[in-house]
DRENFIDO-633269 format. One record per residue (C-alpha): residue in three letters; x, y, z. Coordinates in Angstrom, 1 decimal. Each point is the difference from the previous one (the first is absolute). Layout:
<rs>
- type; px; py; pz
- ALA; X; Y; Z
...
</rs>
This chain:
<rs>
- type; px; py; pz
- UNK; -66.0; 25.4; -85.5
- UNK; 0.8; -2.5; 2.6
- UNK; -2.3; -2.7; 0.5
- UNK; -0.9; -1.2; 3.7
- UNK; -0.1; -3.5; -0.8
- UNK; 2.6; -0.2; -2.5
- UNK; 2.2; 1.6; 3.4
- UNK; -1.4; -1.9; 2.3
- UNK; 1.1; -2.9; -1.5
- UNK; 3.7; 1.3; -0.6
- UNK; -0.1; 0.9; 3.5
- UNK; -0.8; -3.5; 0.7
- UNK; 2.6; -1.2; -1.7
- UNK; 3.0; 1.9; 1.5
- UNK; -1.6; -1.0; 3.1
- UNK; 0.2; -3.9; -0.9
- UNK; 3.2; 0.9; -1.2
- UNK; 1.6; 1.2; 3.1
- UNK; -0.1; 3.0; -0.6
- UNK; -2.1; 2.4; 2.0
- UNK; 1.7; 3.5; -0.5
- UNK; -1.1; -0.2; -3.6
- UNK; -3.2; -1.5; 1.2
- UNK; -0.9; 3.0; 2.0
- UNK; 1.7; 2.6; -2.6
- UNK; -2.3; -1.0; -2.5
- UNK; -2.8; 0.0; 2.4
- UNK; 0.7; 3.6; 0.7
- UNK; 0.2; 1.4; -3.6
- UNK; -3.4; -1.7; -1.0
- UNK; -1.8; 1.1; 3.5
- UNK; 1.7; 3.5; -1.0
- UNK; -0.8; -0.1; -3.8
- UNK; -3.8; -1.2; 1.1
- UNK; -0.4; 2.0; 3.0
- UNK; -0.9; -3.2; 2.1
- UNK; -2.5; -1.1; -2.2
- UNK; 1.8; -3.3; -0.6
- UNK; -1.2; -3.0; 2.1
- UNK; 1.5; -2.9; -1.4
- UNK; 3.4; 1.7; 0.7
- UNK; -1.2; 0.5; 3.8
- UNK; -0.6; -3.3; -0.3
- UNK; 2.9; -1.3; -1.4
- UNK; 2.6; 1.6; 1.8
- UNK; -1.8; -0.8; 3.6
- UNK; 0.5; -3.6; -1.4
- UNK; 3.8; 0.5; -0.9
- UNK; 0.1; 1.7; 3.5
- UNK; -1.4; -2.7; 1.5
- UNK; 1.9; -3.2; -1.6
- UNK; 3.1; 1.5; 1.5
- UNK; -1.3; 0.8; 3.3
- UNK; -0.1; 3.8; 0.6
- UNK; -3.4; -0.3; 1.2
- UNK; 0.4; 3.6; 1.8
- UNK; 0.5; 1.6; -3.3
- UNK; -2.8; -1.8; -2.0
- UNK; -1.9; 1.1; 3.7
- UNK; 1.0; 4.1; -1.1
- UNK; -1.2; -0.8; -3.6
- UNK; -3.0; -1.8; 1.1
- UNK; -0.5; 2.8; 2.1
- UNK; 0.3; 2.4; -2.9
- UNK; -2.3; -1.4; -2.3
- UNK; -3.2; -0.1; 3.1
- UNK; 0.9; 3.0; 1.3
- UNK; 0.2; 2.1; -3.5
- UNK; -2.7; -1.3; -1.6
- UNK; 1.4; 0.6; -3.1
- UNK; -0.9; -3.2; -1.3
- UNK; -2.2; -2.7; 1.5
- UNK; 1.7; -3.3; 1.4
- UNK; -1.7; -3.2; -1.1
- UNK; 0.0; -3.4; 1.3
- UNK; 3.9; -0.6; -1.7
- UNK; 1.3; 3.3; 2.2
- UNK; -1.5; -1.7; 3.4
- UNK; 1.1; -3.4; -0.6
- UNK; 3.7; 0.9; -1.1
- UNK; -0.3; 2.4; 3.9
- UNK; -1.2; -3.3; 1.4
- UNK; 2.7; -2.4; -1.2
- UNK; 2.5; 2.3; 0.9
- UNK; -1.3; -0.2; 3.9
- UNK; -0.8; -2.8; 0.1
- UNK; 3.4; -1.0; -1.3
- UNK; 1.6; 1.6; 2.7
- UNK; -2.3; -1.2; 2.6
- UNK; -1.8; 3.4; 0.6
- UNK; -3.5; -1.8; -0.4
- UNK; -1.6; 2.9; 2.2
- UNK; 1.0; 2.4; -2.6
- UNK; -1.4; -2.1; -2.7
- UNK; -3.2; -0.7; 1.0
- UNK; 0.1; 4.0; 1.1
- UNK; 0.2; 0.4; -3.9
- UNK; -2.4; -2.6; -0.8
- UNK; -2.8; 1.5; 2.2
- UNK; 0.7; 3.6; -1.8
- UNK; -0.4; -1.0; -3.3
- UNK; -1.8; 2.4; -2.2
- UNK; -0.9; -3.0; -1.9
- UNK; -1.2; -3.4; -0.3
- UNK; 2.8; -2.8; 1.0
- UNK; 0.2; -2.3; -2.8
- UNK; 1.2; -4.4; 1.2
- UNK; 3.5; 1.2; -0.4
- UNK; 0.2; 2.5; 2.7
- UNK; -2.0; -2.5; 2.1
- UNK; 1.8; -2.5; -0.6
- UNK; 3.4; 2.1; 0.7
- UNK; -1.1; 1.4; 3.2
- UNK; -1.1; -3.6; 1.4
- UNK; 3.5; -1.5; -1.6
- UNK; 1.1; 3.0; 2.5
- UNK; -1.7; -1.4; 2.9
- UNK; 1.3; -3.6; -0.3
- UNK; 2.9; 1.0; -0.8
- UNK; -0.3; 1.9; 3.9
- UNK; -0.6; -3.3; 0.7
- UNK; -3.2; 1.8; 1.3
- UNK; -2.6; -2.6; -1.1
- UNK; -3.2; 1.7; 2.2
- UNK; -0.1; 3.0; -2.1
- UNK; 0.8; -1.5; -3.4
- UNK; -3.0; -2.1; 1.2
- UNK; -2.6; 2.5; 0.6
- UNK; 1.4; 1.6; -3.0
- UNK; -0.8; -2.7; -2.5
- UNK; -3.9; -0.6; 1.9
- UNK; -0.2; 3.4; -0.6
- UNK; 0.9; -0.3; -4.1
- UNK; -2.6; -2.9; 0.0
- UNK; -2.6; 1.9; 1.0
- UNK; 1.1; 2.8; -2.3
- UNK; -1.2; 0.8; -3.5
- UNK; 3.0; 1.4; -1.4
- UNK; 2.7; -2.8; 0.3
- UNK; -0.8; -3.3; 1.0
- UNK; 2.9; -2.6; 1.2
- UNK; 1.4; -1.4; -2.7
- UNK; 2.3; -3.2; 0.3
- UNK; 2.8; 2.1; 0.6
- UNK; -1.5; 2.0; 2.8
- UNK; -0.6; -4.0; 1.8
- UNK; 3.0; -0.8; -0.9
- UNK; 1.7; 2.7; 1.5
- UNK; -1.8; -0.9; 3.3
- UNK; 0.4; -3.5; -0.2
- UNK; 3.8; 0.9; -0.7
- UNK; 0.4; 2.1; 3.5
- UNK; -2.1; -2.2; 2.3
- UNK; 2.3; -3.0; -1.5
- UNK; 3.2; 1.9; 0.6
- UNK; -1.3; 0.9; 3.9
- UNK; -0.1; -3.7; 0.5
- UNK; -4.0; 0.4; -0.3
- UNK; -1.2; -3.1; -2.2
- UNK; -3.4; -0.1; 1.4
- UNK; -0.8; 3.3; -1.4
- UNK; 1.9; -0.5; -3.3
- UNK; -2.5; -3.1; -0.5
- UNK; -3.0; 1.3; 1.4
- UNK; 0.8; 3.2; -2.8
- UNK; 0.9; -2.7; -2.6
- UNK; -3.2; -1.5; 0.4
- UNK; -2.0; 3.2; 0.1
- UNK; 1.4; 1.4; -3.4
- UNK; -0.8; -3.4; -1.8
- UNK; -3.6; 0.8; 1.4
- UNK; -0.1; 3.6; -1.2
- UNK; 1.2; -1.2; -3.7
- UNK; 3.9; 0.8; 0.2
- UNK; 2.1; -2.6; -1.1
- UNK; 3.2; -0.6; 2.1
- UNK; 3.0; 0.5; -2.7
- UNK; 3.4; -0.9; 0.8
- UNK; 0.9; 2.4; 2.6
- UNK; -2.7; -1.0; 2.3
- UNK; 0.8; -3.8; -0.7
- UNK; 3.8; 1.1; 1.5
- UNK; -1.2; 2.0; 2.7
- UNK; -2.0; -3.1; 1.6
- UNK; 2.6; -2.3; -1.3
- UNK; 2.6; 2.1; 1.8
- UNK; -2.0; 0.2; 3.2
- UNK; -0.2; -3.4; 0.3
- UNK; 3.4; -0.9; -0.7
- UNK; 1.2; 2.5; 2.6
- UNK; -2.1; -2.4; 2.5
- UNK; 2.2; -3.0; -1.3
- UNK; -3.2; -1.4; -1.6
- UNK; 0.9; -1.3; -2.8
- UNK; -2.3; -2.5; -1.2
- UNK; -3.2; 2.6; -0.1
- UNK; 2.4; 2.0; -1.7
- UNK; 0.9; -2.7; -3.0
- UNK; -4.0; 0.0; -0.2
- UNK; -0.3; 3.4; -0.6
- UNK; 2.7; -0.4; -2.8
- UNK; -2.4; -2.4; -1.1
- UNK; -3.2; 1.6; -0.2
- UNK; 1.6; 2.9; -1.3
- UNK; 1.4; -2.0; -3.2
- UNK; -3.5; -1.1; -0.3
- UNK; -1.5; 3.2; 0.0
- UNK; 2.1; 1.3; -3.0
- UNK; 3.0; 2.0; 2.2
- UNK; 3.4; -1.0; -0.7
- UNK; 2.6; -0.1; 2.9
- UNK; 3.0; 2.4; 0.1
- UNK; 3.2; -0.3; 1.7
- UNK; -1.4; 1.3; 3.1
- UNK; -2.5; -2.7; 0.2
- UNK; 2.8; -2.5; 0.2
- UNK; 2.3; 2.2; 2.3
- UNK; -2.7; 0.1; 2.7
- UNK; -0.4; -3.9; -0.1
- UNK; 3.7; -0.1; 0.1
- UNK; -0.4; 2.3; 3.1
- UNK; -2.3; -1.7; 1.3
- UNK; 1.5; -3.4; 0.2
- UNK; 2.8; 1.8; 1.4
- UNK; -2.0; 1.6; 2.8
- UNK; -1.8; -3.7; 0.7
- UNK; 3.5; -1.6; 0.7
- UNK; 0.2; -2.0; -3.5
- UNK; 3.3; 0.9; -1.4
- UNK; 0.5; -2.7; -1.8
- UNK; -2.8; 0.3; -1.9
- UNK; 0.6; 3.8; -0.2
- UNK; 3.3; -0.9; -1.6
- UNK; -1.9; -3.2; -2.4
- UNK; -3.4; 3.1; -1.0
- UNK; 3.7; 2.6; -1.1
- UNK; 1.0; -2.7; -2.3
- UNK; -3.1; -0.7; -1.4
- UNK; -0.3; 3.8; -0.6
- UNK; 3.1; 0.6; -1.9
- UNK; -0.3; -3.5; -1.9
- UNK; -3.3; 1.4; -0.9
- UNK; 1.9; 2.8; -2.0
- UNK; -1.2; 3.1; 2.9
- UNK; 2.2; 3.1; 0.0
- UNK; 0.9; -0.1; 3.8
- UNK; 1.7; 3.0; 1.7
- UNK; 1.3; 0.6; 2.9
- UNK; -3.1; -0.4; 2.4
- UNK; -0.5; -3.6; -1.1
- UNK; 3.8; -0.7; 0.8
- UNK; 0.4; 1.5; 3.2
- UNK; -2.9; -2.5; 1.3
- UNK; 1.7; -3.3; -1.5
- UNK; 3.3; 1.8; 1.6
- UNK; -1.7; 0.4; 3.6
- UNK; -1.5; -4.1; -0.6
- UNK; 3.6; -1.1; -0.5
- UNK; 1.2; 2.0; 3.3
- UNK; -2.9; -1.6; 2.1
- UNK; 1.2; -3.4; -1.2
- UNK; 2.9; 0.8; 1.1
- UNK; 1.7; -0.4; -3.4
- UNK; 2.2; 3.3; -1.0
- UNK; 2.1; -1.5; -2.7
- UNK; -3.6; -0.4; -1.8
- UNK; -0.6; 3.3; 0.9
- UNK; 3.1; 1.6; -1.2
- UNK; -0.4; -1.7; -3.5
- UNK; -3.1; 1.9; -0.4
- UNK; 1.8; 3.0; 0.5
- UNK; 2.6; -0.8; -2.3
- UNK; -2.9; -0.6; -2.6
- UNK; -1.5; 3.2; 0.4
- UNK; 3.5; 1.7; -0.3
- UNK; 0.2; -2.2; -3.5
- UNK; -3.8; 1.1; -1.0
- UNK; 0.4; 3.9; 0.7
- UNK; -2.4; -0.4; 3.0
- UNK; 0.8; 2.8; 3.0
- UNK; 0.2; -1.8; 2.8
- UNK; -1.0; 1.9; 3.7
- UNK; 2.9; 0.0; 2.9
- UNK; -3.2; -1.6; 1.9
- UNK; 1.0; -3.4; -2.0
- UNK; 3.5; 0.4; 0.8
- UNK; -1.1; 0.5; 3.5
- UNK; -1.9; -3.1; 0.6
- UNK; 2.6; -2.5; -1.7
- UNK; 2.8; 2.2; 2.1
- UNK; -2.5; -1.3; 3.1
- UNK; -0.5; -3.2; -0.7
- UNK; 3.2; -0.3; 0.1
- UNK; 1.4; 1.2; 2.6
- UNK; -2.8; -2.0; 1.6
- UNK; 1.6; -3.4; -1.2
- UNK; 3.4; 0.7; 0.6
- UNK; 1.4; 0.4; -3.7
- UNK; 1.7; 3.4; 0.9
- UNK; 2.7; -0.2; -2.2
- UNK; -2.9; -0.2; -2.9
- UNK; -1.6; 3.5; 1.8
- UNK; 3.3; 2.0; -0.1
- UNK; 0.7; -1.4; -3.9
- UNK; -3.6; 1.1; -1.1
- UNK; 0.4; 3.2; 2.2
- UNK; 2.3; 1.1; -2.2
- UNK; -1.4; -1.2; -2.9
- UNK; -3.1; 1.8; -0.1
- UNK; 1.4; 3.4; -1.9
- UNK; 1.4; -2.2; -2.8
- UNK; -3.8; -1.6; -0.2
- UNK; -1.1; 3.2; -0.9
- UNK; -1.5; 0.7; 3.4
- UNK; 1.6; 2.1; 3.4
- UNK; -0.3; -1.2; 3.7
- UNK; -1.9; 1.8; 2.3
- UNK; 0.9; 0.2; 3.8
- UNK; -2.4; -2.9; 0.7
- UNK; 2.3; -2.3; -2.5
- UNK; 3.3; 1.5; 2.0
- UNK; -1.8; -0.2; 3.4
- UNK; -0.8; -3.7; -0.9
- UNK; 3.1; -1.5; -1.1
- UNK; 2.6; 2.1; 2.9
- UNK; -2.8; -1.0; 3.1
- UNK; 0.3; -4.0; -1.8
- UNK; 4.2; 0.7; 0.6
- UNK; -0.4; 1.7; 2.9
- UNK; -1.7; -3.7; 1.9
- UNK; 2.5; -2.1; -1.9
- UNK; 3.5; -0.6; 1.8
- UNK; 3.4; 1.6; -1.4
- UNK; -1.7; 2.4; -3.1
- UNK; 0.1; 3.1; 1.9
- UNK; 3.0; 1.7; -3.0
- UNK; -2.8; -1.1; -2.4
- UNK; -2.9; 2.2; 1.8
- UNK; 2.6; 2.5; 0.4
- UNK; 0.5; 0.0; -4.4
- UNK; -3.3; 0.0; -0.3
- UNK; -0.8; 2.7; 2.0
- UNK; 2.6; 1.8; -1.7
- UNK; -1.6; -0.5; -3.6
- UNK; -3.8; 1.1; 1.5
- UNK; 1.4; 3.1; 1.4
- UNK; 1.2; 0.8; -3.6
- UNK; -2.8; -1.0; -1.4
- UNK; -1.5; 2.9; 2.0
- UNK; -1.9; -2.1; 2.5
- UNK; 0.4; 0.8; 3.9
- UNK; 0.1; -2.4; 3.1
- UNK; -3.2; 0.1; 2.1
- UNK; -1.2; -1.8; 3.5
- UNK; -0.1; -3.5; -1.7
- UNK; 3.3; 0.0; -1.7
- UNK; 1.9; 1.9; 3.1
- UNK; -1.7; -3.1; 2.1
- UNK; 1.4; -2.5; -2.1
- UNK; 3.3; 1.1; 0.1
- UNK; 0.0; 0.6; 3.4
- UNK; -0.8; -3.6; 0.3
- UNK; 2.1; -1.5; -2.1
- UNK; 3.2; 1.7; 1.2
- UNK; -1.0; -1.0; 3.2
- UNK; -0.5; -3.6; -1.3
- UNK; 3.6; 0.5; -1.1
- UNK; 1.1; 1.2; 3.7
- UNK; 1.2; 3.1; -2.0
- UNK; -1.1; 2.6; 3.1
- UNK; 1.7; 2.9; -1.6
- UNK; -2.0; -0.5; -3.4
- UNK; -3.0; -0.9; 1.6
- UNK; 0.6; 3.4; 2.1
- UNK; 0.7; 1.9; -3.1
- UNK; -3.2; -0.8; -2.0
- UNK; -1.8; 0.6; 3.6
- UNK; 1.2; 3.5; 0.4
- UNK; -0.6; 0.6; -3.9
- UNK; -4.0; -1.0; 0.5
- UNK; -0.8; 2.4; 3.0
- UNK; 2.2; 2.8; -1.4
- UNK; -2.8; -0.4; -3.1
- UNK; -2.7; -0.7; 3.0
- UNK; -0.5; -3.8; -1.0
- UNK; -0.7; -2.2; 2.9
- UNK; 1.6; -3.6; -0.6
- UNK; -2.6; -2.7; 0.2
- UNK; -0.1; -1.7; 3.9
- UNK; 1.3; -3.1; -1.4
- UNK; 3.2; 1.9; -1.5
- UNK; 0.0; 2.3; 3.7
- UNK; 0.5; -3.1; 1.7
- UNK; 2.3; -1.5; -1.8
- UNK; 2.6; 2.5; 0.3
- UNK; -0.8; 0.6; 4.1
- UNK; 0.8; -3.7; -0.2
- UNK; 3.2; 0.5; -2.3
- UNK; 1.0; 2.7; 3.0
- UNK; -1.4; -1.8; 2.9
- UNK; 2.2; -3.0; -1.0
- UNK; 2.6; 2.1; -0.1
- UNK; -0.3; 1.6; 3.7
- UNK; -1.1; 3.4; -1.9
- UNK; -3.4; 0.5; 2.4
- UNK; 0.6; 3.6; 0.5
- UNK; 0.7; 0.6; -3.7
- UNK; -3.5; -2.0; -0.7
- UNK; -1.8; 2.2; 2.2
- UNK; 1.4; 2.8; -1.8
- UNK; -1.0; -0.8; -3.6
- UNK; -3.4; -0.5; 1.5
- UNK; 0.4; 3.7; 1.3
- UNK; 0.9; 0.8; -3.1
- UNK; -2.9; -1.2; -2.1
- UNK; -2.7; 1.8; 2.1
- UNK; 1.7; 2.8; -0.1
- UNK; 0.6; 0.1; -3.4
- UNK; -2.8; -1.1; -1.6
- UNK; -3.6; 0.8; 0.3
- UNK; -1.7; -3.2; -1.4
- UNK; 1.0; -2.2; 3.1
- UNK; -2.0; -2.6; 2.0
- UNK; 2.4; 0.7; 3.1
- UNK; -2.0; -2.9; 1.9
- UNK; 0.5; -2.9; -2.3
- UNK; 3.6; 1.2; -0.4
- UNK; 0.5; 0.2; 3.8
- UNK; -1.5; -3.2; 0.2
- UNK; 3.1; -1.6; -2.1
- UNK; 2.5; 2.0; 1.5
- UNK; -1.2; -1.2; 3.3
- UNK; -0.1; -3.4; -1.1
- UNK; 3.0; -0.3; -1.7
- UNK; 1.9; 1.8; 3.3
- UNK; -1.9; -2.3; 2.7
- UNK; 0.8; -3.2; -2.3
- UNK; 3.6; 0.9; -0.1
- UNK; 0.1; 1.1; 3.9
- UNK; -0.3; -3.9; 1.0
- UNK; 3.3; -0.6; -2.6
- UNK; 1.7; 1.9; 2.3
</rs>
């Protein structure tokens, strides 16, 4: 005789595993075996169905169970509905299946559907929704439910109302714990204010709650956001002298400090250390150091750390390509080098777009190369990319120069009529400039 729970919790467990065939095998032979009767199997395979997303077939099996009445859903079945939604941001169809429960909502579906709500980012109904559990009898707010408020309304950028909740659950006998020290810690810190923030960290030790990583990552944030990099760079050190297991988060800031000094090489070591640790590293790191610079001139340091990033366990993206071959493209006589770089991002898989063809277009006109600067023009509004104006009137200057007026009037011809994303007036208005200021050469 199979046992329902004994089932359910095999079904869990292939579900956990990966492994959701078996999962919903096993659901099958016990719902067959027990003709239905077997709720904490409807439970536990709407919860394996709803960790790996296929919220429209926990919907059928939801469905099932309400509409065959076979056995009566309890609080678990609705929650397990709700989370599903309201992981997928479908919080209509949650709170749908919240207002038909055939029973009472326990704190944890509460609490799920107004996690659903912030999550939204819609703070007015997860709002009325918590007013309306404190003047409820069956679940009151707990310090999760405020925290899960506080936590939205600090993430919106909404500190006032994070505080003005902080304050209220003290009132109503709900302790803040951790999560709702972070959430007002982070709120602040995303204002650049600091200093309250270091306060908070304060009171909080006082009060018995012990800081986490992300405590200190959102003060590292913050003084990142209020300009002080330095001491960004001096509150990372601290952290890892302190013995903190840092990932890649806490990194990336110092990384982005170092840039906005205006000091790569610092930058580049960190990303050498993380190779060294095992810490992924984001192409956005890359990116910014490949910015800065470009910004400061050190080109020949881009194009080296270009190719460097697949051996650092990371791959460019077309922002790190478009950076480095646009930072060629203004510097004099590295035109073969844009050209082998463009090479290795096509084979990469990456394609040219607007920016890259206006670069290029610029640079070879730069270089007085007219029938390079002509090629890459052509190849943009065959794909219907318009070339930037300052790109457009560099090359009706390249063939202006050259006495070429009625073969600049033509490219212009050629762009509206090729493309279908054209400003034709600004465009005229450069073509017309650059033929009127070459009329009084002649």
């Amino acid at each position: 005789m199979f046992s329902d729970l004994l089932v359910s919790k095999l079904i869990r467990a292939y579900g956990y595993s990966g492994d959701t065939k078996s999962a919903i095998f096993w659901f099958h032979k016990v719902k067959e075996i027990q003709q239905g009767k077997c709720l904490f199997s409807w439970n536990a395979i709407l919860g394996v169905l709803v960790k790996v997303n296929q919220i429209n077939v926990a919907r059928s099996f939801f469905d099932q169970i309400v509409n065959d009445a076979v056995v009566k859903p309890d609080a678990s079945t609705y929650t397990t509905m709700i989370r599903g939604f309201c992981k997928v941001g479908m919080i209509e169809n949650a709170r749908k299946v919240f207002d038909e429960m055939i029973c009472e909502p326990n704190l944890i579906t509460c609490n799920t559907l107004i996690n659903g709500y912030c999550k939204k980012g819609d703070m007015e109904n997860a709002r009325i929704f918590l007013c309306r559990m404190m003047e409820s009898k069956y679940c009151l707010p707990d310090t999760v439910t405020y925290s899960t408020l506080i936590d939205g309304y600090c993430k919106k950028g909404e500190l006032n109302e994070a505080r003005k909740w902080m304050d209220g659950m003290l009132i109503r006998g709900c302790n803040p714990n951790l999560w709702t020290y972070n959430a007002i810690i982070y709120g602040l810190c995303l204002r650049g204010n600091v200093d309250e923030a270091r306060r908070l960290l304060t009171k909080m030790r006082l009060n018995g709650v012990k800081e986490n990583v992300a405590t200190h990552l959102s003060i590292l944030k913050g003084l990142s956001v209020a300009g002080k990099s330095e001491e960004a760079i001096g509150y990372f050190s601290e952290m890892i002298r302190k013995g903190m297991k840092l990932d890649a988060k806490e990194y990336e800031v110092v990384i982005i400090a170092y840039c906005k000094m205006r000091k790569p090489d610092e930058a580049i070591s960190l990303l050498k250390e993380m190779q060294a640790k095992g810490i992924s590293r984001g192409v956005g790191s890359f990116n910014a150091v490949l910015r800065i610079l470009v910004e400061i001139g050190e080109l020949d340091k881009a194009v080296l750390l270009l190719k460097q990033v697949k051996n650092m366990g990371c791959l460019p993206n077309l922002v790190s390509y478009s950076t480095v071959i646009c930072g060629l493209c203004r510097s004099q006589g590295r035109m073969q080098e844009v050209a082998d770089l463009v090479d290795d991002m096509l084979q990469d898989g990456f394609e040219m777009d607007a920016t890259l063809y206006s670069c290029l277009v610029g640079g070879f006109c730069e270089a007085g190369n007219e029938e390079m600067a002509m090629r890459a023009f052509y190849d943009s509004i065959n794909k219907n990319y318009v070339i930037n104006l300052q790109s457009f009137s560099f090359l009706v200057n390249l063939m202006c120069g050259k006495g070429k007026v009625i073969e600049a009037e033509q490219i212009f011809k050629d762009m509206c009529r090729r493309c279908s994303l054209v400003d034709v007036d600004s465009y005229q208005r450069v073509l017309d400039d650059q033929l009127h200021k070459h009329s009084g050469r002649r």
